[in-house]
C-alpha positions in Angstrom: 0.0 0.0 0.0 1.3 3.4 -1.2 3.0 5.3 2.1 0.6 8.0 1.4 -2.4 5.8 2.0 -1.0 5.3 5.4 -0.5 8.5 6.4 -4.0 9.5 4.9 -5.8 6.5 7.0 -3.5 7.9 9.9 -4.4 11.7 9.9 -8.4 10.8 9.6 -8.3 8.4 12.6 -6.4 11.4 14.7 -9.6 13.1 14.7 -12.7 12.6 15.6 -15.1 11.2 12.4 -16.2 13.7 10.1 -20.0 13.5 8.7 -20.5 11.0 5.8 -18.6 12.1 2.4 -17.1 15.3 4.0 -13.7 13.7 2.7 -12.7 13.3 -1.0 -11.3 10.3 -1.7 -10.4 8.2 -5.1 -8.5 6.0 -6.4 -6.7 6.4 -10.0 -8.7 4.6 -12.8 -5.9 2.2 -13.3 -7.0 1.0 -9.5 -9.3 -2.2 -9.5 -12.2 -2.9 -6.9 -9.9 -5.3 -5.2 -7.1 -2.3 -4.3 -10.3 -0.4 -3.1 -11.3 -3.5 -0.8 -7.2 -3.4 0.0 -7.7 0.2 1.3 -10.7 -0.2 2.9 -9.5 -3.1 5.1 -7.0 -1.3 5.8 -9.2 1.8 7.5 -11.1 -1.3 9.4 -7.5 -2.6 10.6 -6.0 0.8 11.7 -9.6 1.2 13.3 -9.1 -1.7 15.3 -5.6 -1.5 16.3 -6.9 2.2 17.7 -9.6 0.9 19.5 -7.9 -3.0 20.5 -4.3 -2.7 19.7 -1.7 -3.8 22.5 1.3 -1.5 22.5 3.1 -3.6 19.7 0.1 -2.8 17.5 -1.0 -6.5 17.7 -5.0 -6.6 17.7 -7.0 -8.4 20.4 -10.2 -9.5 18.1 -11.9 -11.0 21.1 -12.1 -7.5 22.3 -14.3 -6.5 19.5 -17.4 -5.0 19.7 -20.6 -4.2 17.8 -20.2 -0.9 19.1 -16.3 -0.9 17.9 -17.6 -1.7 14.3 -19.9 1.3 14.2 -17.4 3.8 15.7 -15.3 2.6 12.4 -18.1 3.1 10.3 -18.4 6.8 11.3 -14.9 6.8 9.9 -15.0 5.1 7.0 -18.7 7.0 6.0 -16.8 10.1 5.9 -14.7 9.3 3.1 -17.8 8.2 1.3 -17.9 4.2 1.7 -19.9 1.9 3.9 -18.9 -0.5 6.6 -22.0 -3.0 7.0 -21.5 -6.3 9.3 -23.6 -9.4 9.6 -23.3 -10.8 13.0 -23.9 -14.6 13.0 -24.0 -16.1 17.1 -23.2 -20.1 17.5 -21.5 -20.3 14.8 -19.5 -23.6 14.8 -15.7 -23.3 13.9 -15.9 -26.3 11.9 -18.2 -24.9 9.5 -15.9 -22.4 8.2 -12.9 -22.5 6.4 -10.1 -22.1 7.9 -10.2 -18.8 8.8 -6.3 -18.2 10.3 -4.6 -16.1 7.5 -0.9 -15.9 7.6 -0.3 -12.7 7.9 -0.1 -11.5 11.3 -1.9 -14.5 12.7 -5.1 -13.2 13.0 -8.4 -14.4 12.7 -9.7 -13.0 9.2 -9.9 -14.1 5.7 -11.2 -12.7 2.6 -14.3 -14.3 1.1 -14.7 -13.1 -2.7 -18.2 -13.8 -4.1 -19.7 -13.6 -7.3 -17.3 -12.1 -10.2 -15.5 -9.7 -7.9 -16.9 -6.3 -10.1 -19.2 -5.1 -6.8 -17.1 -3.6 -3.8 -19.7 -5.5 -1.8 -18.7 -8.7 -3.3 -15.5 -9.1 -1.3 -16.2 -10.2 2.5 -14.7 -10.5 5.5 -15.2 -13.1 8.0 -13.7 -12.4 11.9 -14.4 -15.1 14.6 -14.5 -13.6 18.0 -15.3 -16.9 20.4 -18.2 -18.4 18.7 -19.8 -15.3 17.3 -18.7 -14.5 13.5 -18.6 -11.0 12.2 -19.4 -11.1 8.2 -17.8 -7.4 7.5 -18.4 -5.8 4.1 -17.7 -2.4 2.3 -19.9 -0.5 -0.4 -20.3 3.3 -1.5 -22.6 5.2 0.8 -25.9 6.3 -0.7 -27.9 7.7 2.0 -27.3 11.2 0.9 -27.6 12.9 -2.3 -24.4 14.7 -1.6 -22.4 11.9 -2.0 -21.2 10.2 -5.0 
């Protein structure tokens, strides 16, 4: 990811969240829906290290909340995308693929459904315990102002 994507995601988490598409922000043409998905993942990450992040950064994803998820929205709405989460209780572990990704150890993997074209097509699934957060992005549309 670009360094100025970093510092971007950075200076918008050191305030608080802005209303919904108060923040410009695009990608060049040349970008596909899967480096938008990469961005937007990694405004959810950053979101969680802020708000569950030991001092090495490392997140605790048992700590996470509903409420947690929405605080990241309000982020993530002011730059004119949409977090939305399906929360699924009793899930059994077994029934899901294996959902320990190598990098960093955590407990997330990326689902990709249909053809890929629709932002809302890629998916994240997060155990915490035996409750599994389906987490998903799309453009917000709940204002005429916005894209």
């Amino acid at each position: 990811m670009p360094f100025e994507t970093n510092k971007f995601v950075e200076l918008i988490y050191s305030n608080p969240p802005l209303p919904p598409c108060t923040i410009d922000f695009y990608l060049s043409e040349n970008n596909s829906m899967y480096d938008l998905y990469e961005v937007l993942v990694y405004f959810l990450e950053t979101g969680l290290t802020k708000y569950h992040g030991d001092k090495n950064l490392e997140i605790d994803y048992d700590s996470i909340t509903y409420e947690t998820l929405n605080k990241i929205k309000l982020y993530i709405n002011s730059i004119g995308y949409d977090l939305l989460f399906e929360i699924k209780n009793g899930m059994e572990h077994n029934d899901l693929p294996d959902l320990i990704s190598s990098l960093n150890n955590s407990k997330i993997e990326t689902i990709i459904e249909e053809d890929g074209l629709n932002l809302k097509d890629y998916k994240i699934n997060m155990i915490k315990k035996n409750i599994t957060y389906i987490i998903y992005f799309d453009i917000y549309v709940k204002t005429q102002n916005c894209r």
